[in-house]
C-alpha positions, 0 to 999 in steps of 0.5 A: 444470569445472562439476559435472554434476547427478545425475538426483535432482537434475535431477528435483528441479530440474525439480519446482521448476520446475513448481512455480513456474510453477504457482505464478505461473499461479495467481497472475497469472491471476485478475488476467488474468482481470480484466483481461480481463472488463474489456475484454470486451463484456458480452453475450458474456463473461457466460457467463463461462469461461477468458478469455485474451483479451477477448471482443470488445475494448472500452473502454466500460467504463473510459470510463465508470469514468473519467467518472465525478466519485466514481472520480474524486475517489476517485482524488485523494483515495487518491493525496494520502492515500498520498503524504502518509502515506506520506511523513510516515509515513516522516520521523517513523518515522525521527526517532523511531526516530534518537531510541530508538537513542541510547544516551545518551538519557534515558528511551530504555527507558522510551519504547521500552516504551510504544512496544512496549506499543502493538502489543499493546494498542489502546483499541478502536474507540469511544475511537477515534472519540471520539478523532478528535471530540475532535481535530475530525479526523472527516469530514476529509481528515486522519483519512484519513493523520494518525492511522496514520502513525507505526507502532511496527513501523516504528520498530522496523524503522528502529532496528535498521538504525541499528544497522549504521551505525558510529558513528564516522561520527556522531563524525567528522562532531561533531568537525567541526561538525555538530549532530545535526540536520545529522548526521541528514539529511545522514549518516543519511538518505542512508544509510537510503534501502534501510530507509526506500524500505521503509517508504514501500512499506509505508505507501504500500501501506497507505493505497492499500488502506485504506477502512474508515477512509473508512467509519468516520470520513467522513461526507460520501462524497465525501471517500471513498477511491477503495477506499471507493468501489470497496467500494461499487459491489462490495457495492451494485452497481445501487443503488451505480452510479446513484447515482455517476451510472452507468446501465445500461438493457440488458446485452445491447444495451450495451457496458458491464454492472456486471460490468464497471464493477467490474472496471475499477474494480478495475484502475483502483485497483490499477495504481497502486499496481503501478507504484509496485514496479519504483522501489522493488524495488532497495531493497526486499529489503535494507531489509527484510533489514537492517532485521528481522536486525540486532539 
C-alpha cells in the first residue's frame, strides 16, 4: 500500500514542479522565438514583442539562406569537418587510451603525466600558428578537425571506463588466439559503445560550433565553417549579406529583412546538430557516469 504524501511534501513537490517548467519555458522560448522571427514577415515582426506564432508565415527567409553557395559550402564543410573529427577524434582517443590502461606497458606513467601535463599548459596562439605553417596545414580543410582531435580529457574518460571491463574477458579471448589487435576491436570496442557514443557527442558538438579556428587559420573564405560564416553575417550584417550575394532593397515591401536571413541562418546551423541527440541519448548518460566515477 502506497505511503500518502504530507502536505510539506506535496508542497515541496509542487514548488519543483513550477520550478521546472519555469525552467524549461526560459530555456526553450528563445530558441521558439528564433524560430518564429525567422518565419515572420519583416514588416510586421519588426516591432518585435512575444512571439508564439509567426507574424504572417513565410518562407523567404530560409530560401534565400538555402540559395545561398557561402551557407552552402558552409554547411558541407561543418558537416564533413564534425563527421571526420568526430569519428577520428573517437578511434584514436579510444586506441590510446586501451594503450595508458595497460598495466604492463612501458613508460605508461610517464606518458600518462605528459598527457596530463597538456591540459594545463598550452604554447599559446603564435606557436600555434607556426605550428600549423610548419606542418602546411594553414588555409586547409585539415587544421578545421586534425589538430584537436585527440583530447587528453577524452582519454582519460575512456580509460577510466576500461577499468570496468574484467580483465579475464581479454585473458580468455589471449588463450584463445587472439592478438591485441583482435581483442581491442572485436571485445573492447563493442563493449565501449556507451563511452565512446559520448565522446563522439562531445566532439561532434565541438566541431559543429567551432569558427574561431576558420578565422584564425583559413584564409580563403570559402573553405570557412558554416559557424564561421554565420559569425560574419551577425557581426557584419548589410555588408556581410552583399557580399555572400544576398540583397536586400526595402524591409517593408520584402519578405525577407537581415533580421531574418540571421535567424534562419541560425536554425539552419543548429538543427543539425539537435538531431543528432535523440541516436545518442540512450548512451549518453552511462558513458558519461561510468566513464567520470570509475577510478
Amino acid at each position: 500500500m502506497a505511503m500518502r504524501e504530507s502536505r510539506k511534501e506535496k508542497i515541496f513537490h509542487w514548488i519543483n514542479a513550477m520550478a521546472m517548467v519555469l525552467l524549461i519555458i526560459v530555456m526553450v522560448y528563445p530558441f521558439w522565438y528564433v524560430i518564429m522571427y525567422s518565419l515572420s514577415k519583416p514588416y510586421l515582426a519588426i516591432n518585435g514583442g512575444f512571439f508564439l506564432l509567426p507574424k504572417g508565415f513565410t518562407l523567404e527567409a530560409y530560401k534565400t539562406v538555402l540559395r545561398n553557395r557561402s551557407i552552402i559550402t558552409g554547411f558541407i564543410t561543418s558537416a564533413v569537418a564534425t563527421v571526420g573529427g568526430a569519428s577520428l577524434g573517437t578511434i584514436l582517443a579510444a586506441m590510446t587510451a586501451y594503450s595508458l590502461s595497460k598495466k604492463n606497458m612501458p613508460g605508461r606513467k610517464l606518458l600518462t603525466y605528459v598527457f596530463f601535463f597538456t591540459m594545463f599548459f598550452g604554447g599559446g596562439l603564435v606557436p600555434e600558428y607556426l605550428l600549423y605553417k610548419q606542418f602546411r596545414l594553414l588555409d586547409t580543410y585539415w587544421v578545421l578537425f586534425l589538430p584537436g582531435c585527440l583530447s587528453v580529457w577524452n582519454i582519460l574518460v575512456i580509460k577510466n571506463f576500461y577499468k570496468s571491463i574484467p580483465d579475464s574477458l581479454e585473458e580468455s579471448a589471449k588463450i584463445d588466439g587472439a592478438s591485441e589487435i583482435s581483442v581491442f576491436f572485436r571485445i573492447i570496442i563493442p563493449l565501449s559503445k556507451p563511452v565512446m557514443a559520448t565522446i563522439a557527442l562531445f566532439l561532434a558538438v565541438h566541431y559543429w560550433n567551432d569558427f574561431l579556428t576558420s578565422v584564425l587559420f583559413i584564409f580563403d573564405k570559402d573553405k570557412w565553417s558554416l559557424q564561421a560564416v554565420l559569425r560574419e553575417i551577425i557581426t557584419n550584417t548589410q555588408e556581410a549579406m552583399t557580399r555572400q550575394g544576398i540583397t536586400i532593397r526595402n524591409e517593408y515591401a520584402s519578405n525577407v529583412s537581415q533580421k531574418t536571413i540571421t535567424m534562419a541562418t541560425i536554425m539552419v546551423s543548429t538543427i543539425p546538430i539537435l538531431v543528432v541527440y535523440p541516436f545518442v541519448q540512450k548512451y549518453f548518460v552511462k558513458g558519461t557516469m561510468i566513464g567520470s566515477v570509475k577510478g
